[in-house]
C-alpha positions in Angstrom: 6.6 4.6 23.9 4.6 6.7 26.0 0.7 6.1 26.4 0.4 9.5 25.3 1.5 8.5 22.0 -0.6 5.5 21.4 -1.6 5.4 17.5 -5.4 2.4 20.4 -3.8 -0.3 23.0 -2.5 -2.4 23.0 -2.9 -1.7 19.4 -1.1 1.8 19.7 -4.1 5.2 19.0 -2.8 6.8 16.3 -5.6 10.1 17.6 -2.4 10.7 20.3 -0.2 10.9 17.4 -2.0 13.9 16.3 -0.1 17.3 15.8 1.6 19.1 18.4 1.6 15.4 20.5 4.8 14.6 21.8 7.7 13.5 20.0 6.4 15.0 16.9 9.5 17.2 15.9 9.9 20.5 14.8 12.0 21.8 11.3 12.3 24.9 9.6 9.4 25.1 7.6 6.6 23.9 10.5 6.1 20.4 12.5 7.7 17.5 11.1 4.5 15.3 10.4 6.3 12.2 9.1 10.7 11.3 10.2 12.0 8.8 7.7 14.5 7.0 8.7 16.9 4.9 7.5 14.1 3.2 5.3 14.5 -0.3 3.3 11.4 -1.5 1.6 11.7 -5.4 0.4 9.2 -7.6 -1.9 10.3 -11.0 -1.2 14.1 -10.8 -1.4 14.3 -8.2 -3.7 15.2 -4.8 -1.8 13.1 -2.3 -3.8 14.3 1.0 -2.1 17.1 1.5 0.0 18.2 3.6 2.7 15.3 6.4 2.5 15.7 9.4 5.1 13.8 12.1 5.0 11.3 14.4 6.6 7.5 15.6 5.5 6.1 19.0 7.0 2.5 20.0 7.7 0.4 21.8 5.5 3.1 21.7 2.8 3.4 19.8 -0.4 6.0 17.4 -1.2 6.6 15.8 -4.3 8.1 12.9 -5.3 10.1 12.9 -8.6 12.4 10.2 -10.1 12.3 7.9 -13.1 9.9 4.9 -13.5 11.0 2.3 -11.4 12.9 4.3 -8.5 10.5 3.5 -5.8 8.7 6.7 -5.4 5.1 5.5 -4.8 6.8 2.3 -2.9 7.7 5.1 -0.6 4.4 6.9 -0.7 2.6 3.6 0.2 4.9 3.2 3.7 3.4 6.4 4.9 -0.2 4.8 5.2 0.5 1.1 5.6 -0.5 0.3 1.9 2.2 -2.0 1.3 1.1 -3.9 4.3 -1.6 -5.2 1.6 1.2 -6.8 -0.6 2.2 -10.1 0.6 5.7 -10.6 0.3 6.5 -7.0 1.4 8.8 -5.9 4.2 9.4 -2.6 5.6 12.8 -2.3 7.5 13.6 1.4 9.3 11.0 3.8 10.6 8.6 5.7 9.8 7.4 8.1 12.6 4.0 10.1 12.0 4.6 12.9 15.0 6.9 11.0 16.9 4.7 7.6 16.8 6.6 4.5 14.5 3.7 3.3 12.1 5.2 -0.1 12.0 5.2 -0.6 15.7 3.0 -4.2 15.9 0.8 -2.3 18.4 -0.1 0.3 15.4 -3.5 -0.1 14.1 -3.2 0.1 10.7 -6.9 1.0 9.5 -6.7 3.6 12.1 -3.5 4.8 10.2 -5.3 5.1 6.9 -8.2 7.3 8.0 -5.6 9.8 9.3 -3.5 9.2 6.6 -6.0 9.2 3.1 -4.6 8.1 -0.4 -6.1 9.1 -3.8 -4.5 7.2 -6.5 -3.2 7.4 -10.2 -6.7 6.5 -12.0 -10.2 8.0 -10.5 -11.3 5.2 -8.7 -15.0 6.2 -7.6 -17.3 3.4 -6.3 -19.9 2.6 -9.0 -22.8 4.0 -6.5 -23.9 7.8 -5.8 -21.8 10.6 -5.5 -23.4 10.8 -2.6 -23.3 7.4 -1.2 -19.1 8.0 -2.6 -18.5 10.2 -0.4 -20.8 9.6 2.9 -19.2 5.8 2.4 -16.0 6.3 4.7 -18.1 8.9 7.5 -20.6 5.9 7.6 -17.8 3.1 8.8 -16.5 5.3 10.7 -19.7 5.6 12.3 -19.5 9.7 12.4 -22.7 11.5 14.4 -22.5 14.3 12.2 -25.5 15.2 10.0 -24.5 13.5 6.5 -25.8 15.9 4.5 -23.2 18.2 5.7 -20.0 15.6 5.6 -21.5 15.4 2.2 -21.5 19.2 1.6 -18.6 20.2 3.4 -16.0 17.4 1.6 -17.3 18.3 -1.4 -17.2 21.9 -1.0 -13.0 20.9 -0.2 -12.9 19.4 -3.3 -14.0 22.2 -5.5 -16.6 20.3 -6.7 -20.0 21.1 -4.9 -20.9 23.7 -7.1 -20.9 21.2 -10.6 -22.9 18.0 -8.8 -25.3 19.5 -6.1 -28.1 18.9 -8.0 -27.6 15.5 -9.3 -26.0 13.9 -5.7 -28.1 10.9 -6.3 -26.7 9.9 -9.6 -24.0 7.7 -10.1 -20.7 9.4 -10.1 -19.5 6.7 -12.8 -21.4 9.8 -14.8 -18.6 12.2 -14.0 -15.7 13.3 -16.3 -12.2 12.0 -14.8 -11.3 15.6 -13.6 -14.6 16.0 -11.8 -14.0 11.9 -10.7 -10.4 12.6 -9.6 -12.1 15.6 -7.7 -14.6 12.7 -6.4 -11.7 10.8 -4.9 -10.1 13.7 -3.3 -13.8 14.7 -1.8 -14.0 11.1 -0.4 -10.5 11.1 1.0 -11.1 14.2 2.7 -14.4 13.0 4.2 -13.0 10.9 6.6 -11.0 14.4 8.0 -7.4 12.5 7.6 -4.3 15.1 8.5 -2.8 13.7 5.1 -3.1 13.2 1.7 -1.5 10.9 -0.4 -1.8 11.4 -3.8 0.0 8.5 -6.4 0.2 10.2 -9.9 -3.1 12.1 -9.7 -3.0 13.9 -12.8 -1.6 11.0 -15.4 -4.8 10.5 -16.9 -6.1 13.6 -16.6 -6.0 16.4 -19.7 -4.1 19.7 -19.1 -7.5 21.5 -17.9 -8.8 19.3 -15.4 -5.0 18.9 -14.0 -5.1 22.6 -13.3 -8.3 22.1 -11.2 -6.6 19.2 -9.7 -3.3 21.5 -8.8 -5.4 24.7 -8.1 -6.9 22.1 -5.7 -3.7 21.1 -3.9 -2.9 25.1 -3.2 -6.1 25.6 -1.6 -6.4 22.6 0.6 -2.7 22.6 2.1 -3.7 24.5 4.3 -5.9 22.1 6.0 -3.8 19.3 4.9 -0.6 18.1 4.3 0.2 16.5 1.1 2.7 14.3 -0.6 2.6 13.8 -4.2 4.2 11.3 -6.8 4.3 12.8 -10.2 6.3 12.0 -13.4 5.6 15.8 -14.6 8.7 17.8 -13.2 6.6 20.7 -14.2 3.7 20.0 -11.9 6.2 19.7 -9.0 7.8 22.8 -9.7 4.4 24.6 -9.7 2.6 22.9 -7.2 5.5 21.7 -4.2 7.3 23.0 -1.2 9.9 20.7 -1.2 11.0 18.1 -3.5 12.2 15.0 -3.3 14.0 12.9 -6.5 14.8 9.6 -6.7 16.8 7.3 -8.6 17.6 3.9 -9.5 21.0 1.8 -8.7 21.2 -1.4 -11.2 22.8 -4.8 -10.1 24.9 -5.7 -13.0 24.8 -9.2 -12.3 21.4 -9.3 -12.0 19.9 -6.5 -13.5 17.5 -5.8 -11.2 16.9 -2.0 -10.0 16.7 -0.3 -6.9 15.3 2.6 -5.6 17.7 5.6 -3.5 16.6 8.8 -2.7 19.2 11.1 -4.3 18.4 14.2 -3.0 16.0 16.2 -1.2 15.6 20.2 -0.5 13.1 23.1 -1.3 11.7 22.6 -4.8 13.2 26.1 -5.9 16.5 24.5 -4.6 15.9 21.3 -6.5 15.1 22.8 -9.9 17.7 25.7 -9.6 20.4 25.0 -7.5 20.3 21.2 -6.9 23.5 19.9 -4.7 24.1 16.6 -6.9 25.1 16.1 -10.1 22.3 13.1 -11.1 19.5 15.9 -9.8 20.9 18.5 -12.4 20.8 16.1 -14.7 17.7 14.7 -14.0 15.6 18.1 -13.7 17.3 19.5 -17.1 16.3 16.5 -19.2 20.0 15.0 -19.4 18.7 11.8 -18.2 15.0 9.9 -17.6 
């Protein structure tokens, strides 16, 4: 691997593997940000997805679909190292953010994570400020920027400046879970990543505040490129570029499942025209 491409060394800087570095990939559609390949993700023995390939371009959105259990967000989590946090788990295969493999040892994987920001399936604000949410990540970070205008800016992103910015020093625990969800997104954001993960953000959300959250996701992809996981075909056929649905494979002797991408194309593709049979059946309600 070139110094160019260092993700810091000998920990390799992921701020080489930025867009347009080298080795970063180009695909119909814009610049390959992430190249799966060939990915196997084990807990212990158990092999929990199997043989994932697939690519992720900028400033789209991809969703992940699939039935409980088929290793969607154990995919999501490879992207920005969050499986690292599990003990027992192993990742075997590559994952290369603009040419750069994430799980080269050199990687540093903090480094990864402010490039690569995750908001998850239940507003998760910290029980401080929605200020002191949001400045939290610029502060150890140590940005030199005014943080009044991190502040402003992220939440401005979010769609949410307008409802708090006259109550910034109360506590964001005071928020509805649309406005928190919106919270988590500002905070993510904060940090300026290149992506955004997001695990399932709309499950406990009602139908008005996920349209915010989805109305969101248009308007920032153009500053960001996002992957979603989401149980809600419906959301993925509204809100993605491309789609990607997984299934499971069951071990009859043991029962246990694992995860296999079945298919993966442009989301009007998926949900019209999809090339397997399991897809069809999925996506029309046959199965899931």
């Amino acid at each position: 691997m070139g110094a160019d491409q260092s993700i810091s060394a000998p920990t390799v800087d992921v701020s080489a593997a930025a867009p347009g570095s080298a080795g970063a990939g180009t695909a119909a559609g814009g610049p390959v940000v992430f190249d799966v390949r060939d990915l196997d993700v084990y807990y212990g023995d158990f092999r929990a997805v199997r043989n994932v390939s697939l690519q992720i371009h900028q400033h789209e959105i991809t969703a992940f679909i699939g039935p409980s259990g088929c290793g969607k967000t154990t995919v999501l989590r490879c992207f920005n190292r969050m499986n690292d946090l599990v003990e027992t788990a192993r990742v075997d295969g590559q994952v290369l953010y603009h040419g750069v493999d994430l799980y080269d040892p050199r990687v540093d994987a903090v480094e990864v994570r402010r490039r690569i920001g995750m908001v998850f399936q239940k507003p998760n604000p910290f029980p401080k400020s929605i200020y002191d949410n949001i400045a939290f990540g610029p502060r150890v970070a140590g940005t030199k920027e005014n943080m009044d205008d991190v502040v402003e800016r992220a939440l401005r992103g979010a769609a949410l400046w307008d409802e708090v910015k006259d109550r910034l020093r109360s506590s964001a625990m005071g928020l509805s879970g649309g406005q928190q969800q919106r919270l988590c997104i500002a905070r993510a954001i904060a940090v300026e990543p290149e992506v955004v993960l997001m695990d399932e953000p709309c499950s406990a959300l009602d139908p008005i505040a996920t349209a915010r959250i989805e109305d969101l996701m248009q308007e920032i992809k153009t500053e960001y490129t996002i992957v979603i996981v989401t149980h809600n075909m419906q959301q993925a056929a509204r809100v993605s570029d491309r789609t990607a649905f997984f299934t499971t494979e069951v071990n009859p002797e043991s029962d246990m499942r694992t995860g296999l991408l079945v298919e993966y194309d442009r989301t009007e593709k998926i949900f019209s025209n999809p090339s397997d049979e399991r897809t069809e059946n999925y996506v029309t309600g046959r199965f899931g």
